[in-house]
C-alpha positions in Angstrom: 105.4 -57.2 -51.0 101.9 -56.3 -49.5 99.0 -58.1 -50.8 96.2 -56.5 -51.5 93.6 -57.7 -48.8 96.2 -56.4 -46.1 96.0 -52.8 -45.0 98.2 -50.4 -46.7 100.2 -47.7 -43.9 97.7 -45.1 -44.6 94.7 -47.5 -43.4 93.2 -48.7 -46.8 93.4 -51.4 -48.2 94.7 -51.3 -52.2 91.6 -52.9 -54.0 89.9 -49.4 -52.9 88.4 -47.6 -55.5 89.5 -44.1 -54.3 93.3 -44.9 -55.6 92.4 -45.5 -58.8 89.8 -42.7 -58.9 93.0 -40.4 -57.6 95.4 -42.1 -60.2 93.1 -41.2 -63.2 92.2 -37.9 -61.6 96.7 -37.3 -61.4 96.9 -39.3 -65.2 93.7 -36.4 -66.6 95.9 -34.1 -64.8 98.7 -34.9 -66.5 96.9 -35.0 -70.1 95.5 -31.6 -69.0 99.6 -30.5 -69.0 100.3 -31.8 -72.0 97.6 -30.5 -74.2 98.3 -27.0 -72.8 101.7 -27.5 -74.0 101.0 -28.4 -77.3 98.5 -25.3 -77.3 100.5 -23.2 -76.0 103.7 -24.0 -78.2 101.3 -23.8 -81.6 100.1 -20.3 -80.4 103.9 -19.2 -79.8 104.9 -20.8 -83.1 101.8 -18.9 -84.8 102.3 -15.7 -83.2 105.9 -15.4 -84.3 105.2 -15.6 -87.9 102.2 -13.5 -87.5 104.8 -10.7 -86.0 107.3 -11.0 -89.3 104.3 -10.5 -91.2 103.2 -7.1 -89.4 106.5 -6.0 -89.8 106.8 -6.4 -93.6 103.5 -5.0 -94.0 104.6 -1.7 -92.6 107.7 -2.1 -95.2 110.5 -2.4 -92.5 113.0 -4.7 -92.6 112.1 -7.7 -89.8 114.8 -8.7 -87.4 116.8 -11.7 -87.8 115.0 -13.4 -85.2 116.3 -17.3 -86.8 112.8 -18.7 -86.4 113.5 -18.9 -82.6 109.7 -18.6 -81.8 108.9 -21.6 -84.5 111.7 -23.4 -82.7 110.4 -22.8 -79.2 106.5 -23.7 -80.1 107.6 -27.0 -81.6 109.9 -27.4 -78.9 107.0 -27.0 -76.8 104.5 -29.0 -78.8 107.1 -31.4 -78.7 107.7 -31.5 -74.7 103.5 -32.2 -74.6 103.2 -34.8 -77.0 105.6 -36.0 -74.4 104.0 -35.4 -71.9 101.1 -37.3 -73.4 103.1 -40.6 -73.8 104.7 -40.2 -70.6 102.3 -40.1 -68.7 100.3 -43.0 -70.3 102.8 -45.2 -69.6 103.1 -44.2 -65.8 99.7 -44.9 -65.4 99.0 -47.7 -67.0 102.1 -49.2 -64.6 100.4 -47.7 -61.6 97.2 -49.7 -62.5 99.0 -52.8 -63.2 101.1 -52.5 -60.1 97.3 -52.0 -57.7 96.2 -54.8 -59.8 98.4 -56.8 -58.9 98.1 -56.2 -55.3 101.9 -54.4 -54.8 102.5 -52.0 -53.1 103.8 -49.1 -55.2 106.1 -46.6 -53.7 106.0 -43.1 -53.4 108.8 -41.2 -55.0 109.8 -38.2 -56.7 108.0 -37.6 -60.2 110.6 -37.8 -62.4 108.3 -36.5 -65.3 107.2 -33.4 -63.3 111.1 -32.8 -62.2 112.0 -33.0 -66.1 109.2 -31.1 -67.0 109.7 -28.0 -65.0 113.3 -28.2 -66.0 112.4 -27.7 -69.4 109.9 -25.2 -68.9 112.6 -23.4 -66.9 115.0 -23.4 -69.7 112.3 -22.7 -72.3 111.4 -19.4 -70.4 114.5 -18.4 -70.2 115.5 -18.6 -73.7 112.0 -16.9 -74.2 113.1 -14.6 -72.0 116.4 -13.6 -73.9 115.1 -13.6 -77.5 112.4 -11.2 -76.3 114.7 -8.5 -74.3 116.9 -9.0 -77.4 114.0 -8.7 -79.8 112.8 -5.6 -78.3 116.1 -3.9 -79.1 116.7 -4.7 -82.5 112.9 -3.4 -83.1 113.3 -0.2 -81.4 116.8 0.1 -83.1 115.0 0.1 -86.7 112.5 2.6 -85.8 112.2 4.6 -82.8 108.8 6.5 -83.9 107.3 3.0 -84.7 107.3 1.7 -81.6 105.2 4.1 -79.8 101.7 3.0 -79.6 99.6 6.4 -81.2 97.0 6.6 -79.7 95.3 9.9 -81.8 93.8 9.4 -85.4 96.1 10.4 -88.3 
C-alpha cells in the first residue's frame, strides 16, 4: 500500500484536494444519472396512461398494450433510485480509501457497465412495444392516424 505523503504514479500526492474535488464532481455526476432516470421513467409511465386516455376519448377501443409503459417507467425509476444508492456507496468508499492514505485502483465501473446494459435492454423493449404499438393503432383505424391538418 502507498501512503499518503508518498507520490502517487501520476505525480500527486493523495491528500490533494483536486481528487476529492474530481470524486464528488464523478459522485454529482452520478446523482445527475439517476435523477434523470427517475424523471425520465415517471414521464414514460405518465405518458402511457395519458395515451389510453386519448384513445378512449375518441371512443376507440385502446390496444392491449399490458401496461408495458407503466412497467418500463418504474423499471426506470427503479434503475435511478439505484443509481442513487449505488453510487453513494462507491463514493463514500472512495473517500474512505483517500483517507486512509491507500491507494485505490482504477478499474472498470461496474455500475456504468450494468447501467448501460440496462438501458440497452430497456430501449429495446421500448423499441418493440412501439413498432408493435404502431401497428395495432393503425390496424383499428386507418383514417385516425393521419394528422389533419385543415379545420373540420
Amino acid at each position: 500500500m502507498q501512503n499518503a505523503n508518498e507520490s502517487s504514479p501520476t505525480g500527486g500526492t493523495t491528500n490533494d484536494p483536486r481528487v476529492y474535488l474530481a470524486a464528488e464532481r464523478t459522485f454529482l455526476a452520478w446523482i445527475r444519472t439517476g435523477l434523470s432516470l427517475m424523471g425520465f421513467g415517471f414521464v414514460v409511465a405518465r405518458f402511457g396512461i395519458f395515451l389510453q386516455q386519448l384513445v378512449l376519448d375518441r371512443g376507440v377501443e385502446p390496444p392491449n398494450s399490458a401496461g408495458v409503459s407503466v412497467i418500463l417507467g418504474v423499471s426506470l425509476v427503479t434503475t435511478g433510485v439505484f443509481v442513487c444508492l449505488s453510487s453513494a456507496w462507491l463514493h463514500v468508499r472512495l473517500i474512505r480509501t483517500l483517507q486512509r492514505g491507500e491507494l485505490f485502483v482504477i478499474k472498470p465501473s461496474l455500475l456504468a457497465m450494468a447501467l448501460a446494459f440496462a438501458l440497452a435492454v430497456v430501449g429495446l423493449v421500448m423499441t418493440y412495444f412501439l413498432l408493435h404499438s404502431r401497428e395495432e393503432t393503425s390496424l383499428l383505424n386507418p383514417k385516425e392516424s393521419i394528422i389533419r391538418t385543415a379545420p373540420l
